[in-house]
ROTIPA-875338 format. One line per field, with one value per residue (C-alpha): residue number from 1; chain; residue in one letter; x, y, z. Coordinates in Angstrom, 3 decimals, padded with zeros to 6 digits. Each point is the difference from the previous one (the first is absolute). Example, Ala and Ser with C-alpha at 12.3 -4.5 7.8 and 13.67 -1.06 7.14 Angstrom:
pos (1; 2);
unit (A; A);
code (A; S);
x (012.300; 001.370);
y (-004.500; 003.440);
z (007.800; -000.660);
***
This chain:
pos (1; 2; 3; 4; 5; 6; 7; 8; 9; 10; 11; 12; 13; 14; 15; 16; 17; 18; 19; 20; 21; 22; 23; 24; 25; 26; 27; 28; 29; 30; 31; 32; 33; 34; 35; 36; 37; 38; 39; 40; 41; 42; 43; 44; 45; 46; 47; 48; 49; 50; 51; 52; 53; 54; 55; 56; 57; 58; 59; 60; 61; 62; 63; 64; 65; 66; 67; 68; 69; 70; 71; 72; 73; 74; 75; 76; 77; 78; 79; 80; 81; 82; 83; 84; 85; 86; 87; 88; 89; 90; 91; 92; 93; 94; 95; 96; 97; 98; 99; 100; 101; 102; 103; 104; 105; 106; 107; 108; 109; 110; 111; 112; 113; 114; 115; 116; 117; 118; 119; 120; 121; 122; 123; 124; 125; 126; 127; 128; 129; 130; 131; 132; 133; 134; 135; 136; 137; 138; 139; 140; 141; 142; 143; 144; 145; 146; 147; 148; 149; 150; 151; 152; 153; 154; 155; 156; 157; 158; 159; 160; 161; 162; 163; 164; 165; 166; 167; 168; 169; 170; 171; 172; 173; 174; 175; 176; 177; 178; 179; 180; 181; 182; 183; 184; 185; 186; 187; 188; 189; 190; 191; 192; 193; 194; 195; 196; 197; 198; 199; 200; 201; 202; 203; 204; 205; 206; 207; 208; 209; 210; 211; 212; 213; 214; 215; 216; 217; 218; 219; 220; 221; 222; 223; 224; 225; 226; 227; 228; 229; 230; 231; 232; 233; 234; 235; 236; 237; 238; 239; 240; 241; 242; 243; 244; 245; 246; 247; 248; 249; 250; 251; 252; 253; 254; 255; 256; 257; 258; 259; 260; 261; 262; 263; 264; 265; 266; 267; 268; 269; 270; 271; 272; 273; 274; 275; 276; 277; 278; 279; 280; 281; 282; 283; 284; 285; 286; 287; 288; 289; 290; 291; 292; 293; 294; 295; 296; 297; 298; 299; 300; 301; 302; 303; 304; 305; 306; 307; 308; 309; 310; 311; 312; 313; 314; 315; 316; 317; 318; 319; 320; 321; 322; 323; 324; 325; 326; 327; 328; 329; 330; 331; 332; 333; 334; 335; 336; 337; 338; 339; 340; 341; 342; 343; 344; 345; 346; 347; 348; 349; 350; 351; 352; 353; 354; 355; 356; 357; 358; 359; 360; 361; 362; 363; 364; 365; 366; 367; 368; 369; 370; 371; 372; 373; 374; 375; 376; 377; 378; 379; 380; 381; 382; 383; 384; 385; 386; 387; 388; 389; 390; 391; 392; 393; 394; 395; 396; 397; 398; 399; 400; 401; 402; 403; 404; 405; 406; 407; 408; 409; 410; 411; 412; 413; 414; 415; 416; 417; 418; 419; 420; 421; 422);
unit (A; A; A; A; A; A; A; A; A; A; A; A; A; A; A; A; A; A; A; A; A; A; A; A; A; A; A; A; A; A; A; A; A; A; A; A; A; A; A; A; A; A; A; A; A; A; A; A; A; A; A; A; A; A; A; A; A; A; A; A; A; A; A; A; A; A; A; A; A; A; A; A; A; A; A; A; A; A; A; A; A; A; A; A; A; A; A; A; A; A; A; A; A; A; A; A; A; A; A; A; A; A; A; A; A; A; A; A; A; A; A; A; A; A; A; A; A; A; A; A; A; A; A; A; A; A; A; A; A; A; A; A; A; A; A; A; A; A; A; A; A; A; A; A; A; A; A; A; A; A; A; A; A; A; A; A; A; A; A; A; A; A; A; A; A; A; A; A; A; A; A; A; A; A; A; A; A; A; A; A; A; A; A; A; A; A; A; A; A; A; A; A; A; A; A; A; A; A; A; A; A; A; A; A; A; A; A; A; A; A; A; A; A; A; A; A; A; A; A; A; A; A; A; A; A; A; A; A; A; A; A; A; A; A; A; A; A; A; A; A; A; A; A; A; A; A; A; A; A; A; A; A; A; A; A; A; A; A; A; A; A; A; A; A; A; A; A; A; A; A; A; A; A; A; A; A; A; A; A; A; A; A; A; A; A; A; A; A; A; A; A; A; A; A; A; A; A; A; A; A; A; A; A; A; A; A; A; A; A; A; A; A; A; A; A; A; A; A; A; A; A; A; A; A; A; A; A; A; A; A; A; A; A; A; A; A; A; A; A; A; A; A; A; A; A; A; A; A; A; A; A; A; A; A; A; A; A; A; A; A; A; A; A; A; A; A; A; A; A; A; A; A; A; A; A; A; A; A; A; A; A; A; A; A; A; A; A; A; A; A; A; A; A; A; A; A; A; A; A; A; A; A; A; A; A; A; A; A; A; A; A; A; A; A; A; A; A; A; A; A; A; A);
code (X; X; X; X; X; X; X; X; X; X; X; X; X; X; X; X; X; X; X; X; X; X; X; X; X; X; X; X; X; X; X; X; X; X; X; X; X; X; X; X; X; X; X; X; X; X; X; X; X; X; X; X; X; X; X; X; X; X; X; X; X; X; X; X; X; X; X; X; X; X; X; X; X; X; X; X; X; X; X; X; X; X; X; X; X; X; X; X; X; X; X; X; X; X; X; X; X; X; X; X; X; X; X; X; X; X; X; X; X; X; X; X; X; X; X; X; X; X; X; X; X; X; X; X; X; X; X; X; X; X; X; X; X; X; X; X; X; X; X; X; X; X; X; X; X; X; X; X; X; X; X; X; X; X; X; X; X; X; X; X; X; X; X; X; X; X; X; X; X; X; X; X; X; X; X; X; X; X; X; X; X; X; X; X; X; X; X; X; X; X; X; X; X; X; X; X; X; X; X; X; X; X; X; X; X; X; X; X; X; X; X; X; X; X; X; X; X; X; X; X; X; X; X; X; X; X; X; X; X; X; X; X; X; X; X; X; X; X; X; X; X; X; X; X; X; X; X; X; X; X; X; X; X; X; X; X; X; X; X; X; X; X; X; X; X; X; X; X; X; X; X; X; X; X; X; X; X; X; X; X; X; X; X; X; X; X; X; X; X; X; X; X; X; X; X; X; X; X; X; X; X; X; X; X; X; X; X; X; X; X; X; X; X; X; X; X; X; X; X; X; X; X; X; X; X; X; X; X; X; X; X; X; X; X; X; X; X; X; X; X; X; X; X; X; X; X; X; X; X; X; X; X; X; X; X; X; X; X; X; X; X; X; X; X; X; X; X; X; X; X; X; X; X; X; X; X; X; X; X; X; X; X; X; X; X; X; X; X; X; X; X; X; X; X; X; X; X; X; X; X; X; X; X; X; X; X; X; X; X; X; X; X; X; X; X; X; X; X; X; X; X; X);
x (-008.279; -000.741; 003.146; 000.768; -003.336; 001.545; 003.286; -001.456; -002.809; 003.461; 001.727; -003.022; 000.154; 003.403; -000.103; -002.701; 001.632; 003.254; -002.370; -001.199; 003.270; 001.425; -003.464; 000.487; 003.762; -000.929; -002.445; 002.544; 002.328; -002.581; -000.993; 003.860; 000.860; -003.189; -000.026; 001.206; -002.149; -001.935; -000.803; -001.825; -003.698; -003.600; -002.219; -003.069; -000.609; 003.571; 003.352; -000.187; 003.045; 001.477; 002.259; -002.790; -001.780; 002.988; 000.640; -003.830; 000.339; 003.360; -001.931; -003.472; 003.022; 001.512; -003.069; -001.533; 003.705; -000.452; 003.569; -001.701; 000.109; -000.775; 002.730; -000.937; 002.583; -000.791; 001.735; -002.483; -002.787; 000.872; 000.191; -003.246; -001.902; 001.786; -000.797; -003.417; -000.472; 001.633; -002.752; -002.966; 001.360; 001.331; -001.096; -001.659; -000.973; -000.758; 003.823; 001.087; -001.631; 000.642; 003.941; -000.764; -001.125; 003.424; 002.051; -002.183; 000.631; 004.346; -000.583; -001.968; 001.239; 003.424; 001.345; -001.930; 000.239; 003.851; 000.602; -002.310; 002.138; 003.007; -000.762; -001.198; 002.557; 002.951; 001.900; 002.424; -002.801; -001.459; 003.496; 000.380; -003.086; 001.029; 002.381; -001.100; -002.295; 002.505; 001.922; -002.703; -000.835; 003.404; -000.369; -003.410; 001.832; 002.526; -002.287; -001.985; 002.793; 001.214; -003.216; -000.191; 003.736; 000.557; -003.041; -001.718; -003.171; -001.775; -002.476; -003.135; -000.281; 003.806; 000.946; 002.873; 000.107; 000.750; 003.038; 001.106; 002.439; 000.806; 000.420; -002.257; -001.625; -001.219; -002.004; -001.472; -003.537; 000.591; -001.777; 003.044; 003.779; 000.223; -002.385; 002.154; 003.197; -001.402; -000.972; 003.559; 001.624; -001.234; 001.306; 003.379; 000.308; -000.982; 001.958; 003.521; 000.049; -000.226; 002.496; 002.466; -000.788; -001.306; 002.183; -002.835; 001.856; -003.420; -001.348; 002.596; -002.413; -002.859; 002.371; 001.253; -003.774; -001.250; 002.476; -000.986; -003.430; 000.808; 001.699; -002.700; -002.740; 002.071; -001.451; 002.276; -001.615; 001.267; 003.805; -000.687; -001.284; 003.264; 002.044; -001.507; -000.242; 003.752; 001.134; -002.247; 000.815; 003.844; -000.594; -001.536; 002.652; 002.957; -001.358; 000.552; 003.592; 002.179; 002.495; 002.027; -002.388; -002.934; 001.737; -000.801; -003.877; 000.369; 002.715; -002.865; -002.486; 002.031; 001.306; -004.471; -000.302; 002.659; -002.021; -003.101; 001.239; 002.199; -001.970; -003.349; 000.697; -003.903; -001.511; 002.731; -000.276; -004.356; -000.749; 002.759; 002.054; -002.591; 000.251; 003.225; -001.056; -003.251; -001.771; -001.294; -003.746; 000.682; 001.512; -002.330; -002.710; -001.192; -001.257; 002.020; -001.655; -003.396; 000.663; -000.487; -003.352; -000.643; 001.254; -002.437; -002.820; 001.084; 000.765; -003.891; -001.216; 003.129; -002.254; -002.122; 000.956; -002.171; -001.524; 001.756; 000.489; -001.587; 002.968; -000.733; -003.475; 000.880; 001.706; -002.330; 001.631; -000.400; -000.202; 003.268; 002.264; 002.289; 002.709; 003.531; 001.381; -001.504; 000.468; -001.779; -002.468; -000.514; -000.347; -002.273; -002.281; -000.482; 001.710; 002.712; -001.163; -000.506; 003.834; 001.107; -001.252; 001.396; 003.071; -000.327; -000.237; 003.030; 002.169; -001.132; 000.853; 002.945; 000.935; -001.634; 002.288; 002.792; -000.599; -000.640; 003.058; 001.783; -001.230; -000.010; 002.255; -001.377; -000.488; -003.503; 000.871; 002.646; -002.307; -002.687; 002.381; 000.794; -003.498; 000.084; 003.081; -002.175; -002.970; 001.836; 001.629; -003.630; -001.620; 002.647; -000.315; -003.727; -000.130; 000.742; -003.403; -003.205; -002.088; -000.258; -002.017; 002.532; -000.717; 003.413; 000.877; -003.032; 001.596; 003.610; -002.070; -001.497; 002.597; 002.443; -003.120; -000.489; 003.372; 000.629; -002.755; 001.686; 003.638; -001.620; -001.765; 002.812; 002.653; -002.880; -000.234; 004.246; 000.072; -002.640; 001.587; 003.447; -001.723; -001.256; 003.157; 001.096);
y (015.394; -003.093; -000.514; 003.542; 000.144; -003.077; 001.348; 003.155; -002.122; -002.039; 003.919; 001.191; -003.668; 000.500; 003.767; -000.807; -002.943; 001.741; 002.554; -001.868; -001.861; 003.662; 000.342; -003.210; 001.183; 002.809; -001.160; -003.129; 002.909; 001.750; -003.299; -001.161; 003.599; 000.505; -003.976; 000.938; 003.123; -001.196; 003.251; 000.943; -000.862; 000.638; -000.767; -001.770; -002.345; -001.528; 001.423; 000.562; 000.071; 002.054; -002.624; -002.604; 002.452; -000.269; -003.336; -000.467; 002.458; -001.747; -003.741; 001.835; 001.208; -003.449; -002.097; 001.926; 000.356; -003.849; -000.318; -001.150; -003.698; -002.919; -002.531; -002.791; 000.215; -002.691; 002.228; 002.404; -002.198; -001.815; 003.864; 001.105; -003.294; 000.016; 003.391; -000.465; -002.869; 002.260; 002.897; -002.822; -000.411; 003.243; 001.715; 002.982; -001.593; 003.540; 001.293; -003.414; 000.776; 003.482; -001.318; -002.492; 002.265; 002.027; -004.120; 000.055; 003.586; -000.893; -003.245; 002.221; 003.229; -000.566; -003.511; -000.766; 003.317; 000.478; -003.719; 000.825; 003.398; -001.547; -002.778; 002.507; 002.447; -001.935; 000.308; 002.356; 002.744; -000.595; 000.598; 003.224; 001.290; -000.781; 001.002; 003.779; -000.704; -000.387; 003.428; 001.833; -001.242; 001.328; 003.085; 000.631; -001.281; 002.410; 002.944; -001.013; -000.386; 003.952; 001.279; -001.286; 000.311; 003.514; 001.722; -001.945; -000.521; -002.811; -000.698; -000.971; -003.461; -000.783; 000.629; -001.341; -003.060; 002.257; -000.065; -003.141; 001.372; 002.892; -001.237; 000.558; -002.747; -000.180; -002.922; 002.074; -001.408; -003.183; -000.641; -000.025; -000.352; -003.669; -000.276; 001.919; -001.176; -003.873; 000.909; 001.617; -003.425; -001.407; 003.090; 000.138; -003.980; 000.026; 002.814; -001.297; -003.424; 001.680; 002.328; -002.582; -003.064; 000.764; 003.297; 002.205; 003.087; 002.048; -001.682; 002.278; 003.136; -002.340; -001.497; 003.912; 000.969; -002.527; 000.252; 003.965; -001.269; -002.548; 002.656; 002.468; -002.674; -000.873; -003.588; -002.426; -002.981; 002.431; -000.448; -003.712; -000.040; 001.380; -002.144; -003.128; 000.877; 000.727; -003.177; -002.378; 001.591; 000.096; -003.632; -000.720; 001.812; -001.473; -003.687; 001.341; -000.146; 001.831; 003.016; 002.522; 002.853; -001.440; 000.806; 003.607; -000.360; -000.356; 002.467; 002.575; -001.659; 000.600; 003.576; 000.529; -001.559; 002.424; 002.858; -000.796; -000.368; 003.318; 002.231; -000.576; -001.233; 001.256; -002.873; -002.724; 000.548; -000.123; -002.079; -002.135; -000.528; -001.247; -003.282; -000.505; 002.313; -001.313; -003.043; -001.424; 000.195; 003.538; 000.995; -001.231; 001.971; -002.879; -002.277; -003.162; -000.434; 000.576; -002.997; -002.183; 001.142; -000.554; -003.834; -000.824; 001.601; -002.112; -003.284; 000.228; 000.691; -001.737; -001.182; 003.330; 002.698; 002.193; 001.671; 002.426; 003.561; -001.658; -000.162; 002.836; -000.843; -003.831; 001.590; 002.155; 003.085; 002.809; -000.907; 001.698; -002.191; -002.045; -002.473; 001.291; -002.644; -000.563; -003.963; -000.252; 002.524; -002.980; -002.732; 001.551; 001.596; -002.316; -003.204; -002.632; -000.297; 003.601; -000.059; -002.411; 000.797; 004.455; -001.675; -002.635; 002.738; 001.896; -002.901; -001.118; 003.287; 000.040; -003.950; 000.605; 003.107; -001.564; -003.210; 002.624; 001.610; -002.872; -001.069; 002.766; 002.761; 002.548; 003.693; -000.350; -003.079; 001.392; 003.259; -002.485; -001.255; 003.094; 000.422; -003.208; 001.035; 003.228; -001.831; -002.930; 003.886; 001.435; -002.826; -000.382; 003.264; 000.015; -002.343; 002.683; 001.207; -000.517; 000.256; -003.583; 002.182; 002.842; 001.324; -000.047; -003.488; -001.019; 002.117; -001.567; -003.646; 000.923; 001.672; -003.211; -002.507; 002.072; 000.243; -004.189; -000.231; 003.059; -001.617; -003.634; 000.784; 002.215; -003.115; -002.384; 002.603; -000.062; -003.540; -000.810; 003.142; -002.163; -003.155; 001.822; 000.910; -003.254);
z (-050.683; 002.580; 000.535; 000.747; 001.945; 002.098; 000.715; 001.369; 002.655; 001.197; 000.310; 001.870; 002.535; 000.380; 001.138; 002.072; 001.424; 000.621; 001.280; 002.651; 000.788; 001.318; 002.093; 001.372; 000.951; 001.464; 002.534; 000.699; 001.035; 002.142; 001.873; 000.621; 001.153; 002.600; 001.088; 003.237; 000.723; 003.131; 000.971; -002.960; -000.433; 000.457; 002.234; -001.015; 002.937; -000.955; -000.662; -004.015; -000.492; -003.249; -001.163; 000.058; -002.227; -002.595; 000.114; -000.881; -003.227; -000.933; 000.507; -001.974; -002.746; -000.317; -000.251; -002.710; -001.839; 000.060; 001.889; 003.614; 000.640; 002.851; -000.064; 002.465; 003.129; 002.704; 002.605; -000.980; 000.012; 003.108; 001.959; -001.374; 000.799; 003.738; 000.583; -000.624; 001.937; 002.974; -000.472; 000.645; 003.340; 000.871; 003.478; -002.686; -002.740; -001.494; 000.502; -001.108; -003.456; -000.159; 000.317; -002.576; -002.507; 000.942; -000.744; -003.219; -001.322; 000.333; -001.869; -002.892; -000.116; 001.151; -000.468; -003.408; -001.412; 000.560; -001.442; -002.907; -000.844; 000.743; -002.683; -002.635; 000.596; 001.349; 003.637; -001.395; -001.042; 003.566; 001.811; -001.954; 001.331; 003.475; 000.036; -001.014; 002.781; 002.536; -001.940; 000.883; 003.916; 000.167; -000.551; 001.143; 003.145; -000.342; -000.347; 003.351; 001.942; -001.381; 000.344; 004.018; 000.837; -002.123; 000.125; 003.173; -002.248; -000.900; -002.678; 001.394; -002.257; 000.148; 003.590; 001.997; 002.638; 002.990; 001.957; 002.134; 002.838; -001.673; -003.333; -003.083; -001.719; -003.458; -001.408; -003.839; -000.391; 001.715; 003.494; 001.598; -000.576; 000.372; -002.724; -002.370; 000.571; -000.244; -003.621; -000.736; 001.468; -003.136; -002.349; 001.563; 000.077; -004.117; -000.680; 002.189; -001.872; -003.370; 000.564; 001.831; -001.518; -003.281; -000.707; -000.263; 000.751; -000.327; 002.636; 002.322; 000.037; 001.369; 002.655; 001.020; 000.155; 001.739; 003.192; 000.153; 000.213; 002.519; 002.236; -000.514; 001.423; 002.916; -000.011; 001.824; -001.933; -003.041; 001.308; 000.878; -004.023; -001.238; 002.038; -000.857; -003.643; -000.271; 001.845; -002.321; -003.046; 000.654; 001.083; -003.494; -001.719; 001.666; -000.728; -003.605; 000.169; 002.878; -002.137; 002.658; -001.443; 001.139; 003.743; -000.766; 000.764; 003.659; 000.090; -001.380; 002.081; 003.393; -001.248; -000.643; 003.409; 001.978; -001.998; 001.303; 003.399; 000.601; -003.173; 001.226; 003.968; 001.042; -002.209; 000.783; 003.493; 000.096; -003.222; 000.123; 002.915; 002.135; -001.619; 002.593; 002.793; 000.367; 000.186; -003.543; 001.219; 001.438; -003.257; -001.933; 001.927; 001.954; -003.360; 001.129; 002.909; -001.706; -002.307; 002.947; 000.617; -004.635; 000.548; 002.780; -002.325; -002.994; 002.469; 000.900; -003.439; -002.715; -003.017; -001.060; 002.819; 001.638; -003.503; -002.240; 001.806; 003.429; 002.261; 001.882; 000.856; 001.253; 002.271; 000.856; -001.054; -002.660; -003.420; -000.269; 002.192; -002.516; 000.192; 000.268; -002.666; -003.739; 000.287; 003.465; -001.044; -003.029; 002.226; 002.121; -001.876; -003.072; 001.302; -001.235; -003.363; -001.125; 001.690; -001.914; -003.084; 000.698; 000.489; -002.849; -002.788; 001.342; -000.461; -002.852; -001.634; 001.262; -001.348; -003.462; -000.033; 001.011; -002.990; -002.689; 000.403; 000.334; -003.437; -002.040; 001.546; -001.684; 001.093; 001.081; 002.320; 001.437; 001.062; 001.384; 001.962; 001.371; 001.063; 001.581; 002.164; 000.501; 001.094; 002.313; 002.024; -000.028; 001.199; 003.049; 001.105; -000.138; 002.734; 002.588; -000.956; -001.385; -003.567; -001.421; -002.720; -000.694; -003.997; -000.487; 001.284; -002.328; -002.917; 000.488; -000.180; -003.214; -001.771; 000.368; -001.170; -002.870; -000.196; 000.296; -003.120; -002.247; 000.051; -000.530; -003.186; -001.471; 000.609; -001.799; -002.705; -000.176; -000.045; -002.803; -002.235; 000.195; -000.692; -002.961; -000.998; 000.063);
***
């Protein structure tokens, strides 16, 4: 009877384990799908914003699950402690904490949390999810862009970008196109170099869907994103050994290219032409020449920045006049060492990606790499803008620690079960 009486209290733990494990899931899905909803929020003195709500359930969920961890990162540490130092001397010491508290809530709720699911669940389980994410941007995407084109209607929390010289912009519930399209540089990047260098032929849907979206938001630093991605990762995949097949991707590439250009001539000729016609500051809606003006800020302030959120108001301008260019808006803002310790964790995500794949080759590794290739495009086409504190950005940066700690201790395990063998 007490062993019977046992084997049902281990049933009822595992149900409710299991239980929880699908809870857990579900509200990972709900944070990754809304990460980039800007637009959505409540008001209470600050922008509340919905996702932040989710992530906070999905952190609450982990923690009590016992699955959330700290892991000591120095890149980590070193950004915290730098930032801090930066809101003791910023021009508003109050907005210099309030944007604190936003550096602090990314390191919790976004970069811990991700790396702590990541580790219990594994990369793969995370990818999935994302990738049903992206599935269904798609074709929420799709259904705005019907509903306004079709019907001339727009839902009141889900409306379009406008129209920019006559052609309609869409951006889903991002603050703007650019935003959008930044984040699908990273899905398109991940998804290309499965499908062409790992053979991932399901990967081809999420390449296909991503380029509708790209056309739909009309971003030219989207079409900049798909160019670079497809030169790097050919790059990477011709340094794996040159065959006369692998000729046929730039074939497809220039035949996607002439498409573009004649199919949809509106958008070439306003998103994406005026990289040649114009000047690159005029094209770029006068940002280059701002950066000038972000230099001299940081050259007058370089260890700690005018204070977290504050450029605006050294300048003597509204709160809401930002840098046109993520690193500057680092330098600036939060100094050299925050800088060098953004930029410190990036590559050494990327390196520790790059070494674990290297030594084990396994599945896993060769998706982290992936989202390191995904990251290295997403981070270069974030620097026509701003948003050093982007969810997703923080997401991407916990999902590949997590990621770097999951494959590690399942090679250990591997190792010590064929040492056992022995």
């Amino acid at each position: 009877m007490e062993i019977v009486s046992a084997q049902k209290n281990i049933n009822k733990k595992e149900v409710a384990s299991s239980t929880m494990d699908l809870v857990i899931h579900a509200f990972c899905f709900i944070s990754v799908l809304l990460i980039g909803a800007d637009i959505w929020g409540l008001d209470v003195g600050v922008n509340l914003r919905y996702d932040q709500v989710f992530l906070g359930i999905l952190t609450i969920l982990l923690v009590i699950n016992q699955k959330y961890r700290f892991t000591w990162n120095p890149w980590i540490a070193l950004f915290l402690v730098a930032s801090f130092v930066s809101t003791l001397f910023a021009v508003s010491i109050v907005r210099g904490a309030m944007f604190y508290f936003s550096i602090v809530y990314n390191v919790v709720f976004l970069f811990y949390a991700f790396e702590s699911y990541v580790r219990a669940y594994g990369l793969r389980k995370l990818i999935v999810i994302f990738r049903k994410t992206m599935f269904v941007q798609f074709f929420i995407l799709i259904f705005q862009v019907l509903l306004k084109l079709i019907m001339g209607y727009e839902l009141s929390f889900l409306p379009s970008y406008g129209e920019y010289f006559g052609v309609p912009r869409f951006s889903l519930w991002f603050y703007e196109p650019s935003y959008l399209v930044t984040y699908l540089c990273f899905w398109f990047a991940l998804s290309l170099y499965m499908f062409l260098i790992e053979g991932k032929k399901e990967y081809l849907k999420d390449i296909l869907m991503a380029l509708v979206m790209f056309l739909l938001a009309t971003s030219t630093t989207g079409f900049l994103g798909i160019a670079l991605s497809c030169a790097v990762i050919y790059v990477i995949w011709i340094l794996k050994g040159f065959t006369v097949r692998k000729l046929i991707f730039p074939c497809i590439v220039l035949l996607g290219f002439l498409v573009f250009r004649f199919g949809f001539s509106s958008i070439y000729e306003v998103f994406f032409a005026r990289l040649f016609n114009q000047s690159l500051d005029s094209a770029s809606g006068g940002r280059i020449s701002a950066w000038l003006e972000t230099w001299q800020v940081f050259i007058k302030n370089p260890l700690f920045g005018v204070g977290p959120g504050n450029y605006g108001l050294y300048l003597g301008k509204d709160v809401g006049t930002v840098p046109s260019n993520v690193t500057l808006e680092l330098m600036s803002t939060v100094g050299i060492f925050a800088t060098i310790a953004f930029y410190g964790l990036t590559i050494s995500l990327c390196v520790r990606a790059k070494r674990i794949h290297c030594s084990t080759k396994s599945a896993d590794s060769a998706l982290l790499v992936a989202c390191a290739v995904g990251l290295i495009i997403f981070t270069i086409i974030l620097q026509a803008n701003q948003g050093y504190l982007r969810l997703y950005h923080w997401l991407i940066f916990g999902i590949m620690s997590g990621a770097v700690f999951q494959i590690k201790k399942e090679n250990k395990n591997s190792l010590n079960k064929e040492r056992k063998g022995r």
